[in-house]
C-alpha positions in Angstrom: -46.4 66.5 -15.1 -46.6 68.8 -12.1 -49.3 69.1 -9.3 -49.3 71.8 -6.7 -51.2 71.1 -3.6 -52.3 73.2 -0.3 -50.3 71.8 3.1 -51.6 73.1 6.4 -48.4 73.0 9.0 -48.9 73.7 12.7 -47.3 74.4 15.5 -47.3 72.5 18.3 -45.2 73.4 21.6 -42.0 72.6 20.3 -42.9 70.6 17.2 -44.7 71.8 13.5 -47.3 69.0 12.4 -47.9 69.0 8.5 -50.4 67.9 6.2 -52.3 68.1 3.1 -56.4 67.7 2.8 -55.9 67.2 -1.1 -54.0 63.8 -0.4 -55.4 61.7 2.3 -52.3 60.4 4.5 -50.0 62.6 3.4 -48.3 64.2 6.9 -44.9 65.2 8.1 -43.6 67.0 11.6 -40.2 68.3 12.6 -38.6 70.4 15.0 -38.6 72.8 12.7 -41.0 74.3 9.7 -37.6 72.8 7.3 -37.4 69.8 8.4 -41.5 69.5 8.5 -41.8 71.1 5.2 -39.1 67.6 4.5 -40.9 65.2 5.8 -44.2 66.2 4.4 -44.9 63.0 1.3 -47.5 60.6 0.5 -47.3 57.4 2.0 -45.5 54.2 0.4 -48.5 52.4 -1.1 
């Protein structure tokens, strides 16, 4: 099975802020838009 959803990253100063309005609590934030694009999951249930 495979889902495809929208994630809206930002940035702010000198950190990019990820998430997606599909899937509530799913978030992520780096340094950079790699390491934010990363870190951007679901939470553990």
């Amino acid at each position: 099975m495979h889902n495809e959803f929208t994630a809206v990253i930002e940035n702010d100063g000198q950190w990019y802020i990820g998430y997606c309005l599909e899937v509530p609590g799913a978030n992520g934030q780096g340094r950079s838009l790699e390491e934010c694009k990363k870190t951007l999951k679901m939470p553990l249930p």
